[in-house]
C-alpha positions as CSV (number, residue, x, y, z in Angstrom):
1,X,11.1,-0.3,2.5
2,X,8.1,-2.2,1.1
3,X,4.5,-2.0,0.2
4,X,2.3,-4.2,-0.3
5,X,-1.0,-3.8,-1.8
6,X,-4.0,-6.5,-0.7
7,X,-7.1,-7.5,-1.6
8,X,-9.4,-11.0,-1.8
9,X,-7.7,-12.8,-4.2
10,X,-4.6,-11.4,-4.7
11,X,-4.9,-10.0,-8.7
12,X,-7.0,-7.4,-10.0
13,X,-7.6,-4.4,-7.9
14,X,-4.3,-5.3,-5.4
15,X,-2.4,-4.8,-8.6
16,X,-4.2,-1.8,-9.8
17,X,-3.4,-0.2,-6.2
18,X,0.4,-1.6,-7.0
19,X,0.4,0.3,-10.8
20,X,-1.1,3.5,-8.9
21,X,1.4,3.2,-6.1
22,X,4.6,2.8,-8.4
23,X,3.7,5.6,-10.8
24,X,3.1,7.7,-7.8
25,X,6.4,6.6,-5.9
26,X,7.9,7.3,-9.5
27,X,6.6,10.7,-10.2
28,X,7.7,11.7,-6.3
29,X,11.3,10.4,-7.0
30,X,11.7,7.7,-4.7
31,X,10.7,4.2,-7.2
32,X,14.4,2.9,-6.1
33,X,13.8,3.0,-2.9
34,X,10.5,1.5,-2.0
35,X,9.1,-1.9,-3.7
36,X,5.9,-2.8,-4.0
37,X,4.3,-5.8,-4.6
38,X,0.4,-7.1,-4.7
39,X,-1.1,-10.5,-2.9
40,X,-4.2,-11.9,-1.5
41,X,-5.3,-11.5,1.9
42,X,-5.3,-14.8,3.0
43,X,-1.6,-15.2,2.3
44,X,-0.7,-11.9,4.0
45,X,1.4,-11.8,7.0
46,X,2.6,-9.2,9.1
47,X,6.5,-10.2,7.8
48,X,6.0,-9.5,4.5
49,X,6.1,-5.6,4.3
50,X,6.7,-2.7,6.2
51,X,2.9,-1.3,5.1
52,X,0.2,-2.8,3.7
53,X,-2.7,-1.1,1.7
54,X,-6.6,-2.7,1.2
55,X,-9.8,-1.8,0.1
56,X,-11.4,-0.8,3.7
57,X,-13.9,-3.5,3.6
58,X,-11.2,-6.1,4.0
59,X,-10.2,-4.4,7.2
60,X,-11.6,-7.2,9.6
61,X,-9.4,-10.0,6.9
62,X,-6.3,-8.3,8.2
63,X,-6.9,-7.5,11.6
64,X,-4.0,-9.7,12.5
65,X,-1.8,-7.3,11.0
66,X,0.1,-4.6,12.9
67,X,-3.0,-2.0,12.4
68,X,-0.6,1.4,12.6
69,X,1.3,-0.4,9.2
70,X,-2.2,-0.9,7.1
71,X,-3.7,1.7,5.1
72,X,-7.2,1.7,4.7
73,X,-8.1,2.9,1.9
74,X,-12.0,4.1,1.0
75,X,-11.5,4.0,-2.9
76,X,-8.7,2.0,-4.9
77,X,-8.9,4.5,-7.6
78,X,-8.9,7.7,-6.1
79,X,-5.6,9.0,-6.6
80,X,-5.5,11.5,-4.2
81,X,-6.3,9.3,-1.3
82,X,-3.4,7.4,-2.2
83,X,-1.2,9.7,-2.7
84,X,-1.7,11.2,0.6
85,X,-1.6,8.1,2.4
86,X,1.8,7.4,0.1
87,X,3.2,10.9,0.8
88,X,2.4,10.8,4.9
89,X,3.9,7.3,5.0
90,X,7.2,9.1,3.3
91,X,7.3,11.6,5.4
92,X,6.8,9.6,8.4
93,X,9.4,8.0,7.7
94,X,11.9,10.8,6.9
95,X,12.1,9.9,3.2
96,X,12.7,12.6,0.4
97,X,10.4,13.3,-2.1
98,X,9.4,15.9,-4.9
Protein backbone atom coordinates (compact mmCIF):
# COMPACT_ATOMS: atom_id res chain seq x y z
CA UNK A 1 0.00 0.00 0.00
CA UNK A 2 0.93 3.64 -0.37
CA UNK A 3 0.47 7.08 0.90
CA UNK A 4 1.02 9.94 -0.39
CA UNK A 5 1.11 13.19 1.33
CA UNK A 6 0.23 16.53 -0.98
CA UNK A 7 0.37 19.96 -0.77
CA UNK A 8 1.23 23.23 -3.26
CA UNK A 9 4.54 22.72 -4.06
CA UNK A 10 5.42 19.46 -3.12
CA UNK A 11 8.17 20.17 -0.04
CA UNK A 12 7.60 21.55 3.22
CA UNK A 13 4.40 20.75 4.93
CA UNK A 14 3.67 17.43 2.32
CA UNK A 15 6.85 16.20 3.91
CA UNK A 16 6.14 17.16 7.43
CA UNK A 17 2.65 15.11 6.95
CA UNK A 18 5.15 12.23 5.45
CA UNK A 19 7.61 12.43 8.80
CA UNK A 20 4.22 12.45 10.94
CA UNK A 21 2.74 9.63 8.92
CA UNK A 22 6.00 7.25 9.07
CA UNK A 23 6.60 7.65 12.74
CA UNK A 24 2.97 6.91 13.27
CA UNK A 25 2.90 3.85 10.86
CA UNK A 26 6.23 2.99 12.86
CA UNK A 27 5.04 3.23 16.37
CA UNK A 28 1.65 1.13 15.13
CA UNK A 29 3.88 -1.63 13.72
CA UNK A 30 3.14 -1.60 10.18
CA UNK A 31 6.38 0.89 8.61
CA UNK A 32 7.15 -2.37 6.23
CA UNK A 33 4.14 -2.45 4.92
CA UNK A 34 2.95 0.93 3.81
CA UNK A 35 5.29 3.63 1.96
CA UNK A 36 4.84 6.89 1.97
CA UNK A 37 6.04 9.46 -0.10
CA UNK A 38 5.40 13.50 -0.41
CA UNK A 39 4.68 15.60 -3.94
CA UNK A 40 3.03 18.67 -5.14
CA UNK A 41 -0.41 18.86 -6.16
CA UNK A 42 -0.08 19.69 -9.58
CA UNK A 43 1.91 16.45 -10.36
CA UNK A 44 -0.56 14.23 -8.45
CA UNK A 45 -2.50 11.62 -10.12
CA UNK A 46 -4.95 9.31 -9.11
CA UNK A 47 -2.15 6.30 -10.12
CA UNK A 48 0.31 7.19 -7.89
CA UNK A 49 -1.05 5.86 -4.43
CA UNK A 50 -3.70 4.04 -2.98
CA UNK A 51 -4.51 7.32 -0.50
CA UNK A 52 -3.63 10.55 -0.63
CA UNK A 53 -3.53 13.18 2.33
CA UNK A 54 -3.79 17.36 1.93
CA UNK A 55 -4.18 20.29 3.83
CA UNK A 56 -8.17 20.71 3.29
CA UNK A 57 -7.86 23.90 1.55
CA UNK A 58 -6.29 22.15 -1.42
CA UNK A 59 -9.40 20.03 -1.68
CA UNK A 60 -10.84 21.73 -4.99
CA UNK A 61 -6.66 21.08 -6.58
CA UNK A 62 -7.45 17.47 -6.23
CA UNK A 63 -10.86 16.97 -7.02
CA UNK A 64 -9.81 14.80 -9.91
CA UNK A 65 -8.81 12.35 -7.55
CA UNK A 66 -10.86 9.35 -6.53
CA UNK A 67 -12.46 11.51 -3.40
CA UNK A 68 -13.20 8.15 -1.09
CA UNK A 69 -8.94 7.70 -1.37
CA UNK A 70 -8.09 11.48 -0.20
CA UNK A 71 -7.88 12.46 3.31
CA UNK A 72 -8.68 15.81 4.14
CA UNK A 73 -7.08 16.88 6.68
CA UNK A 74 -8.08 20.29 8.92
CA UNK A 75 -4.53 20.61 10.58
CA UNK A 76 -1.05 19.14 9.25
CA UNK A 77 0.13 19.05 12.76
CA UNK A 78 -2.39 17.67 14.77
CA UNK A 79 -1.42 14.37 15.47
CA UNK A 80 -4.40 12.95 16.46
CA UNK A 81 -6.24 13.82 13.39
CA UNK A 82 -3.78 11.98 11.61
CA UNK A 83 -3.57 9.23 13.42
CA UNK A 84 -7.22 8.58 13.29
CA UNK A 85 -7.42 9.11 9.72
CA UNK A 86 -4.06 6.63 9.51
CA UNK A 87 -5.62 4.06 11.99
CA UNK A 88 -9.36 4.00 10.04
CA UNK A 89 -7.53 3.74 6.81
CA UNK A 90 -5.72 0.45 8.52
CA UNK A 91 -8.53 -0.89 9.64
CA UNK A 92 -10.38 -0.40 6.59
CA UNK A 93 -8.32 -2.15 5.02
CA UNK A 94 -7.97 -5.24 7.38
CA UNK A 95 -4.32 -4.36 8.29
CA UNK A 96 -2.80 -5.18 11.82
CA UNK A 97 -1.75 -2.79 14.06
CA UNK A 98 -0.69 -2.03 17.81
Amino acid sequence: MKFLCICQSGLGSSFMVQMNIQNLLNSEGVIEEIAVEHADVGSTTADMADYFFVEKTLGDAVSGLPQDRVVLLNSLIDQNEIKDAVNKILDDNNIAHN
